[in-house]
C-alpha positions in Angstrom: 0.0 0.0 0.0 1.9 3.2 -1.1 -0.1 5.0 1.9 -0.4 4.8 5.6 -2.7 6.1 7.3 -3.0 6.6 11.2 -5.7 7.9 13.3 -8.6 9.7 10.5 -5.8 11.6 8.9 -3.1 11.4 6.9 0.0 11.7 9.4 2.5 9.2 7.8 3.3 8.4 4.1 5.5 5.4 2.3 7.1 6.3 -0.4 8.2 3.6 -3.5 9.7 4.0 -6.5 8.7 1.1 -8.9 5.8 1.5 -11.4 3.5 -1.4 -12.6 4.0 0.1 -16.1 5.9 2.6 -18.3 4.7 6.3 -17.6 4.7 9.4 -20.3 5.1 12.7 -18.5 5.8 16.1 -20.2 7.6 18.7 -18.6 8.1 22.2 -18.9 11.3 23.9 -17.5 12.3 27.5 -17.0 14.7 29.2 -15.0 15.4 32.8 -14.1 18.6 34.5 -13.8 18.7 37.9 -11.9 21.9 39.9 -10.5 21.8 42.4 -7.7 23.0 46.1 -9.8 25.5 48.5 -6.8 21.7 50.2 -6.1 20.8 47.1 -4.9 18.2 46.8 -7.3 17.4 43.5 -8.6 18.2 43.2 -12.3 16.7 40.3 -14.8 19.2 39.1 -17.5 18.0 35.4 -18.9 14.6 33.7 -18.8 15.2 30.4 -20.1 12.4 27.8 -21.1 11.9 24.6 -22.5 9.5 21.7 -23.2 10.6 17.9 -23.1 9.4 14.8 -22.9 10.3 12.3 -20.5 9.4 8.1 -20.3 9.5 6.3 -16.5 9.9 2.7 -16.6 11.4 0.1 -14.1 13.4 -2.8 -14.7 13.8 -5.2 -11.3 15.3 -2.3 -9.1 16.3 0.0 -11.6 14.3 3.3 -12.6 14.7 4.4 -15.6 14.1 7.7 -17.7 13.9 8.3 -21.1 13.7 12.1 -22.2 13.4 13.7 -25.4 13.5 17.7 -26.2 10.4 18.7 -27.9 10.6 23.0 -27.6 12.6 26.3 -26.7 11.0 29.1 -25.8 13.9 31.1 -24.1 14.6 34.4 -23.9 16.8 37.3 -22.9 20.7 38.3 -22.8 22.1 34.5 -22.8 19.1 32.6 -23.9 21.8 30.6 -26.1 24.3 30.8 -24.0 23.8 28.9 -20.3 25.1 25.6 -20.4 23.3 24.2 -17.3 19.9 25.2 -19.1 21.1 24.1 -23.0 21.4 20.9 -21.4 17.4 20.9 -21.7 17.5 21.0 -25.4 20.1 18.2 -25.9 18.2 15.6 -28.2 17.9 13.0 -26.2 19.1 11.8 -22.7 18.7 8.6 -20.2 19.2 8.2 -16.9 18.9 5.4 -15.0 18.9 5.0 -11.1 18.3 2.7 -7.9 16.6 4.2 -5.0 18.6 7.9 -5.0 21.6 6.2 -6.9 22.0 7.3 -10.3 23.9 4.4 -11.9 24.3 6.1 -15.5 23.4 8.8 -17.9 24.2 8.7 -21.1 23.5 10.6 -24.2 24.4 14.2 -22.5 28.1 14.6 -23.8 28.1 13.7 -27.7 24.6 15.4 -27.2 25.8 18.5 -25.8 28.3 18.6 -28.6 25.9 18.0 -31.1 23.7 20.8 -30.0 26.8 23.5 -30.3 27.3 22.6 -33.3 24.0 23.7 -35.1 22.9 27.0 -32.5 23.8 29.6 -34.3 26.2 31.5 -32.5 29.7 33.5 -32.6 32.2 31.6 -33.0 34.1 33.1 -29.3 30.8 31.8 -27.4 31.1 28.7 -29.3 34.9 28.2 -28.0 34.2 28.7 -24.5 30.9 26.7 -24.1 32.9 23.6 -26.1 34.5 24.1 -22.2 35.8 20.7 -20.8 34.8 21.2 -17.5 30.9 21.7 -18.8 30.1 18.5 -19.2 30.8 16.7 -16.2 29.3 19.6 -14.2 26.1 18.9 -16.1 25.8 15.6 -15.6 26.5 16.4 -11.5 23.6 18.3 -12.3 21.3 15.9 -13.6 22.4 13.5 -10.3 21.9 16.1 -8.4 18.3 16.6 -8.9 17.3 12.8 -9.4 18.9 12.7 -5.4 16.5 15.8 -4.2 13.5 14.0 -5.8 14.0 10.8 -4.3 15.8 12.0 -0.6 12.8 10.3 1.1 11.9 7.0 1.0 9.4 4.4 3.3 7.4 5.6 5.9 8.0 9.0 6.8 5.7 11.7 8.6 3.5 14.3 6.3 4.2 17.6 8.5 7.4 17.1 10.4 11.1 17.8 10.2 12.3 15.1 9.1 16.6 16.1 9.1 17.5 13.7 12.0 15.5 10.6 11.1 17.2 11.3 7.2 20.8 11.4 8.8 20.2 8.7 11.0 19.3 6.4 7.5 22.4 7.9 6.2 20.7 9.7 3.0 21.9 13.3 3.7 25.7 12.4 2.4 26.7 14.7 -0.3 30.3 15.5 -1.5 29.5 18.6 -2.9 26.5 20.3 -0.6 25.7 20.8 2.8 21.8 20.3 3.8 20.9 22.0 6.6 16.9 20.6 6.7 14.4 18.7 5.1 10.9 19.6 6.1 7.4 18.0 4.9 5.0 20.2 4.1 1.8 18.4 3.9 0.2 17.7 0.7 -0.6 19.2 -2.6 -2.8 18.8 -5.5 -0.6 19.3 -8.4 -1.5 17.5 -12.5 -4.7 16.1 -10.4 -2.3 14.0 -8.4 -2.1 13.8 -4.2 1.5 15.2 -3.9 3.4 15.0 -1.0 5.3 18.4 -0.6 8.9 18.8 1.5 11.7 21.2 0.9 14.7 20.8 1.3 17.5 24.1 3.0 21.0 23.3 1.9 24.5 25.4 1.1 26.0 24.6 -2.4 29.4 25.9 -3.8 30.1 26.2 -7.7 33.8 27.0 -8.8 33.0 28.1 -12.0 29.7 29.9 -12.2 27.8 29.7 -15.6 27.9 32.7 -17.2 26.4 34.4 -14.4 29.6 36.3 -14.4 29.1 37.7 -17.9 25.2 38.8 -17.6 25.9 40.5 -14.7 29.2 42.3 -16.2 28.9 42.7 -19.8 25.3 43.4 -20.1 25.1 46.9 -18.5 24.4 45.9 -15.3 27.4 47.5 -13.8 30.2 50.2 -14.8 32.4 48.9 -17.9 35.4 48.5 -14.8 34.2 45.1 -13.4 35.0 43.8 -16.7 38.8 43.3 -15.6 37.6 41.1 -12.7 38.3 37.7 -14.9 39.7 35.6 -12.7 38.5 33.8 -9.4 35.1 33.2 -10.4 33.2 31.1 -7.7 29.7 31.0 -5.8 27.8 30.2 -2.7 24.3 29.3 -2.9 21.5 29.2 -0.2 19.3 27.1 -1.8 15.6 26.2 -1.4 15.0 23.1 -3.0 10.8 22.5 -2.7 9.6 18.7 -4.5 6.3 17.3 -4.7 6.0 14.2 -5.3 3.8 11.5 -6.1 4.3 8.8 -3.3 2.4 5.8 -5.2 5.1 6.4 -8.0 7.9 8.4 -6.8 7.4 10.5 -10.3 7.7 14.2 -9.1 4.4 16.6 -9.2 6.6 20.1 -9.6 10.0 20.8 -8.5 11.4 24.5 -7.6 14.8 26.0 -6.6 15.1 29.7 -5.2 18.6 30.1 -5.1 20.5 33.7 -3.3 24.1 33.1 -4.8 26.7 35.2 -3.7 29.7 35.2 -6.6 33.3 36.5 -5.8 35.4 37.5 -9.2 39.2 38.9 -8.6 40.8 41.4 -10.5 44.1 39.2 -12.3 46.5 41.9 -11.9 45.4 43.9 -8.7 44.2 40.4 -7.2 41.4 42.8 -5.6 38.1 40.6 -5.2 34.8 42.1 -5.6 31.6 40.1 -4.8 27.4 40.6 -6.2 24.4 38.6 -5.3 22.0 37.2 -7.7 18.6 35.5 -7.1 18.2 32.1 -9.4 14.9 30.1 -9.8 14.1 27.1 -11.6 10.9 25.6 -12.1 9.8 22.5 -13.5 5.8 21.2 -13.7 5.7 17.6 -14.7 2.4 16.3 -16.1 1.2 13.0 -16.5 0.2 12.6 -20.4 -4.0 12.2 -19.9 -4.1 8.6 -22.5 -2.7 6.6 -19.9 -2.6 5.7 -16.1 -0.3 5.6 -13.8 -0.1 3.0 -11.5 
């Protein structure tokens, strides 16, 4: 039984992750990328957008997803240009995953590659987002939000703070963030599916932040000076990480990030470091497709 129910309400949950058949969900994705100008006025540079396709199946313990760009709608100064959200529009990626474990994705590099190749684009952005270091930073990325959506798992309570009774199952390891809480919310109604909401508070560093740097210096933002601050780029993120999820199928309802970033760039000559702020947020609706059931 995917729920459990004590007393007349619903005060625990159990939470699986196999389906009894394949599911179709279509997603749209969009992210916002604002920096904090020296009035302290907030300042939005990049909308990005995008429609895909994804395909949920199981195979004995193994979860895994199938997903296929349909649509760009982005817009603004680097609507081309962010490689965290051009990995959207890659043709075709899989993933594939046991409990919070990603055990492989494929399809992301020779995709990402692929994808450069036909944007149309000068040939200096093409040179920097052909970037080594890019790809395995998005593929963190793509582990890193399969681990947010599936953090919980069995019984756990509906309204509660559940940080202790996570660390005490040992699924709050992370190499690379630091989560301070994870808090249920209750439920939602999200794509006429029960959702079980919970958010997660964690600190996240990023030694090379994506072309945050140039929105925020080459696009007027601030005075033409802060163009000389090339070197030293790095981030800290206070992140709010909300899921909802559907508990009979672990396939998530919506997912959100609010992210404050503060970003330190140094001057390569003076070695002077300045900092600025910006405010990130991703969102991502995922909706079952309405010629089929999920079970």
């Amino acid at each position: 039984m995917p729920f459990s129910l004590v007393g007349c309400g619903e005060s625990e949950v159990t939470l699986n992750y196999k389906l009894a058949q394949p599911v179709d969900v279509e997603v749209y994705t969009e992210s916002y990328f604002a920096t904090i100008d020296l009035k302290g006025e907030e300042q939005m540079g990049t909308i990005t957008a995008a429609y895909v396709d994804l395909n949920y199946s199981t195979a004995g313990d193994t979860t895994k997803v199938q997903r296929l760009y349909r649509l760009n709608n982005s817009r603004g100064y680097l609507k081309n240009f962010m490689p965290s959200e051009l990995a959207w529009r890659v043709k075709e990626v899989n993933l594939a995953a046991v409990d919070r474990e990603v055990t492989s994705i494929t399809g992301l590099d020779d995709g990402y590659d692929t994808l450069l190749a036909h944007i149309p684009m000068p040939e200096r952005w093409r040179k920097q987002l052909l970037n080594p270091d890019y790809k395995p930073h998005l593929r963190r990325l793509e582990k890193h939000r399969w681990e947010m959506d599936h953090l919980l798992t069995g019984t756990v309570p509906v309204k509660a703070n559940i940080t202790q009774m996570l660390k005490d199952q040992g699924r709050l390891n992370f190499a690379l963030i630091k989560i301070d809480s994870v808090v249920t919310k209750g439920f939602e109604n999200r794509d006429h599916r029960h959702c079980l909401d919970y958010k997660i508070y964690l600190h996240e560093t990023e030694s090379f932040p994506y072309y945050i740097w140039e929105q925020h210096v080459n696009s007027n933002i601030v005075p033409e000076k802060f163009k000389a601050y090339t070197a030293g780029h790095k981030a800290e993120y206070d992140t709010e990480f909300e899921i909802m999820i559907d508990p009979e199928t672990g396939i998530p309802c919506q997912e959100r990030e609010v992210k404050v970033g503060t970003h330190y760039m140094v001057h390569p000559v003076t070695k002077d470091t300045v900092t600025f702020k910006s405010n990130i947020t991703h969102e991502r609706l995922f909706n079952i497709k309405r010629n089929q059931t999920a079970e």
